[in-house]
matplotlib code that plots the C-alpha trace (Angstrom):
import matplotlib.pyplot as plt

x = [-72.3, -69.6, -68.3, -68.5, -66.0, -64.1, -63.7, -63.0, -60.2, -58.6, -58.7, -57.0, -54.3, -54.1, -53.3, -50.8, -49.1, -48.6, -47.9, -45.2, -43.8, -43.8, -41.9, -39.3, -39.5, -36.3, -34.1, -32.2, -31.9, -30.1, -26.7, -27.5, -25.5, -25.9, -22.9, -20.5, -22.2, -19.0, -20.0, -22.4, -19.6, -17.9, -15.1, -11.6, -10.3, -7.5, -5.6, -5.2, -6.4, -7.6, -11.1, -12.5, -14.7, -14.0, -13.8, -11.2, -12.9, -10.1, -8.8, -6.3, -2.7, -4.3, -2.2, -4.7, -2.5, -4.0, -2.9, -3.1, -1.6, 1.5, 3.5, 7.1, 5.6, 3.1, 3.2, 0.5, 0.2, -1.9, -4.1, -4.8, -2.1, -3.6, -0.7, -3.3, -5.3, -3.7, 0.0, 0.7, 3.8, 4.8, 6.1, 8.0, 6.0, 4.2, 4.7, 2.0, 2.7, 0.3, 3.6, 0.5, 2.4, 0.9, 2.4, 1.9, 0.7, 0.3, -2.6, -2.4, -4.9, -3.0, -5.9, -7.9, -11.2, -13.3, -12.7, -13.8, -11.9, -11.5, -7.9, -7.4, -5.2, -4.6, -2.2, 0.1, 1.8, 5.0, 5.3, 9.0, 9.2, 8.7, 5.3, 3.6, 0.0, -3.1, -4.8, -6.5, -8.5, -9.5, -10.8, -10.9, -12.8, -11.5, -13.3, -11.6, -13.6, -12.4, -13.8, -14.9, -18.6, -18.9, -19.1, -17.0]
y = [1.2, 3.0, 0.0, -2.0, 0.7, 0.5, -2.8, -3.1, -0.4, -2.4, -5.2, -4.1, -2.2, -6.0, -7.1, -4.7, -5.3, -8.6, -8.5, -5.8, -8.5, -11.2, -9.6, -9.1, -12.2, -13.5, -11.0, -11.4, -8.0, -9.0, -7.6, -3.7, -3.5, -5.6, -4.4, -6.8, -10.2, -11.8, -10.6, -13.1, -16.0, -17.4, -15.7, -17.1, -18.7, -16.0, -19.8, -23.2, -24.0, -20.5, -22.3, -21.9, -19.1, -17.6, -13.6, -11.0, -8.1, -5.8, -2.2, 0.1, -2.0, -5.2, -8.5, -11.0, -13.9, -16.7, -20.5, -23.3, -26.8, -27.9, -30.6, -30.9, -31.3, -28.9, -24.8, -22.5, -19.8, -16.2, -14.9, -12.2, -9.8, -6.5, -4.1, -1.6, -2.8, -5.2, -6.6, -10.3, -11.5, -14.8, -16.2, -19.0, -22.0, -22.7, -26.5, -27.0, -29.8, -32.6, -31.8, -30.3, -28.0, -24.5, -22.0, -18.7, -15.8, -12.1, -9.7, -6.4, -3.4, -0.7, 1.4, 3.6, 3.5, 0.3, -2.2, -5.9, -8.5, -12.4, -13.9, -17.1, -19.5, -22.4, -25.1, -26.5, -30.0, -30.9, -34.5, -36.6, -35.6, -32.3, -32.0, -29.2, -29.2, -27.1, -29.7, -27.7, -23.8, -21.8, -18.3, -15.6, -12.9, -10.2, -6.8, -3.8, -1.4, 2.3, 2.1, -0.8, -1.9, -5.2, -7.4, -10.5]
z = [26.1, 27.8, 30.0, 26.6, 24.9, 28.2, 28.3, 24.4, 24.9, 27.8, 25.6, 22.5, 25.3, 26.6, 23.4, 22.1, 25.3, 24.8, 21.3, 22.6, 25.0, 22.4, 20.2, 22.9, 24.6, 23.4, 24.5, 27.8, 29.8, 32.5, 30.6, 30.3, 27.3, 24.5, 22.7, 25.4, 24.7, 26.2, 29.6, 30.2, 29.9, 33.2, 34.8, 34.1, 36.8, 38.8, 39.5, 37.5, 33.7, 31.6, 30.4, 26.8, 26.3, 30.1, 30.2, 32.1, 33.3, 33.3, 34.2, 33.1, 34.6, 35.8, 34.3, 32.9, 33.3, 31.0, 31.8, 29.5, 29.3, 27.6, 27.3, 25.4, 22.2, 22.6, 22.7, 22.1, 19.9, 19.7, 17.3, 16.6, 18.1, 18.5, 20.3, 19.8, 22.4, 24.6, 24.7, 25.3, 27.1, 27.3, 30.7, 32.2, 31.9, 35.9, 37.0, 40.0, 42.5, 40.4, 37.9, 35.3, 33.1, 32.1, 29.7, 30.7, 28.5, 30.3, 28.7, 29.5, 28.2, 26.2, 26.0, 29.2, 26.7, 27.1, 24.4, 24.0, 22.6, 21.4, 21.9, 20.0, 21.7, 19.2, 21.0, 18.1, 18.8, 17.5, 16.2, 16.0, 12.6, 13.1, 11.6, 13.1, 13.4, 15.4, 18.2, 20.0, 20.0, 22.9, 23.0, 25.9, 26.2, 27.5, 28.6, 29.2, 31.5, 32.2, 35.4, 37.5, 36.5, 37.6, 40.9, 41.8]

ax = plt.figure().add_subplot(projection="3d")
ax.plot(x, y, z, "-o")
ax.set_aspect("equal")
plt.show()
């Protein structure tokens, strides 16, 4: 009688275990904090093309220099601008050696608090006429760390 209790207590434990599991089974730990869902996206690349959806880890004074092709009739624009927590600064377009074209935007975290945040790049082409009109949307992530929490 007492290894039949035993063995029906190990099996109910068995069973709330793995009703414990399967309600968690979907979640991903591998990101300690589920607040910052953007830092399980690729790193932008340091040179070339700034990818959609890549993510800065940054510190207090790093420059997140973002890249992104243009042409004469093309130009990108940011949204939203939030001074508050980062500045943007536009730089002199880059011309690589291929002759690919890049305009240049600087982001750089105003605040020593972490803070998260979704730049929208939306790349606006100019036609003969002068028509203006969006071609094109990107986003980066960037992640503003107070102290360095992350590896390479």
């Amino acid at each position: 009688m007492k290894n039949s209790r035993s063995l029906l207590l190990l099996s109910a434990l068995s069973l709330i275990s793995l009703s414990s599991f399967a309600a968690h089974e979907h979640y991903e730990f591998a990101v300690p904090n589920a607040m910052r869902p953007a830092a399980k996206q690729p790193l932008c690349a340091a040179e070339g093309e700034t990818k959609d959806g890549c993510l800065f880890h940054s510190l207090q004074g790093d420059v997140n220099r973002v890249r992104l092709p243009v042409t004469d009739e093309t130009r990108w624009i940011l949204k939203p601008q939030t001074p508050a927590v980062f500045t943007a600064k536009i730089q002199d377009d880059e011309v690589k050696p291929d002759q690919a074209r890049f305009e240049v935007i600087d982001i750089i975290p105003n605040r020593l608090e972490d803070a998260d945040i979704t730049l929208v790049f939306d790349k606006l082409e100019t036609s003969k006429s002068g028509e203006k009109r969006i071609v094109e949307s990107r986003k980066v992530n960037v992640m503003k760390h107070s102290e360095k929490t992350w590896n390479e």
